[in-house]
Wavefront OBJ file of the C-alpha trace (Angstrom):
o trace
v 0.000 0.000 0.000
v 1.172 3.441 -0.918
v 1.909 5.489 2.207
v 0.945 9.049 2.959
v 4.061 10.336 2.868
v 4.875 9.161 -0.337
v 1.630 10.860 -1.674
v 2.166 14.266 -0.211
v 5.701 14.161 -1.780
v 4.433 13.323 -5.138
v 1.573 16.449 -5.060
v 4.476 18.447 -3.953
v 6.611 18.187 -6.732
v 3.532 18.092 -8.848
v 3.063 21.618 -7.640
v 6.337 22.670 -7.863
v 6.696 21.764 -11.618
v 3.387 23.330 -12.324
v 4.209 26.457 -10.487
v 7.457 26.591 -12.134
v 5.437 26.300 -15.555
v 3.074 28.837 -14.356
v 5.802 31.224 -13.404
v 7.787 30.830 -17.129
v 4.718 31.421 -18.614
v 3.622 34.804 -17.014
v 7.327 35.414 -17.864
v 7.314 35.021 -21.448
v 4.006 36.800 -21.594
v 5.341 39.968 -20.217
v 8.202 39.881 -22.236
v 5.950 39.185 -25.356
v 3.907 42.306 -24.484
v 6.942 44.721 -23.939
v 7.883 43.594 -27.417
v 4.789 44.517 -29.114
v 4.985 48.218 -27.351
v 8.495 48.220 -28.787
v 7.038 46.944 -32.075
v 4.068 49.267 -32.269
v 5.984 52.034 -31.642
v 8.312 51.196 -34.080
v 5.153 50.617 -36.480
v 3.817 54.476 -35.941
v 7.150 55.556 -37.658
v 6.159 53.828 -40.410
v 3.093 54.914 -40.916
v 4.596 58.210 -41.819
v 6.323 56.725 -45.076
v 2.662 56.059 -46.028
v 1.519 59.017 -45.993
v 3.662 60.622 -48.754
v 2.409 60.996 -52.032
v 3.361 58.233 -54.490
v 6.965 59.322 -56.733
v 7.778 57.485 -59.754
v 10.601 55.845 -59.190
v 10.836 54.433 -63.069
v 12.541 57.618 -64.130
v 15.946 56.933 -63.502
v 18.904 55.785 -65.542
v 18.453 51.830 -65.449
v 14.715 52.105 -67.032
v 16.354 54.434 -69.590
v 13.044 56.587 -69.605
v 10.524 53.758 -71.622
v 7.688 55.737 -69.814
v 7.999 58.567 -72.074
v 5.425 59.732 -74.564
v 8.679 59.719 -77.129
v 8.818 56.830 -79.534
v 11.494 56.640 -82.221
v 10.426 55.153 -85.923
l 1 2 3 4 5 6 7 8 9 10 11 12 13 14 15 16 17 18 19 20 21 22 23 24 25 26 27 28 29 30 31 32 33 34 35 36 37 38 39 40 41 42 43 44 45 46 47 48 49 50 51 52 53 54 55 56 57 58 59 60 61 62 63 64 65 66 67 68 69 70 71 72 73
């Protein structure tokens, strides 16, 4: 027969492990928040950039100007 000591020891370091899981948990959910703050801070500077008007960027040397009205025949 199992004896009562040998049951209380067992709960114990049942609740130990689950109160060490508990604890890393709550951990990595703080540290999960404080990096979306970061993050959506970060994101606010971004919105910015979308906000500019739309330049056309095909323009420059390497496109070598197809977009113009000019054709040559």
């Amino acid at each position: 027969m199992i004896e009562q000591s040998s049951i209380v020891t067992m709960l114990a370091i049942t609740v130990v492990f689950f109160l060490i899981l508990l604890i890393l948990g709550i951990r990595k959910s703080y540290k999960l928040k404080k990096e979306n703050d970061r993050l959506n801070a970060l994101n606010t500077s971004f919105e910015d950039d979308d906000n500019k008007p739309y330049t056309d960027f095909t323009e420059g040397h390497l496109y070598q100007n197809n977009n113009s009205s000019t054709s040559k025949e």
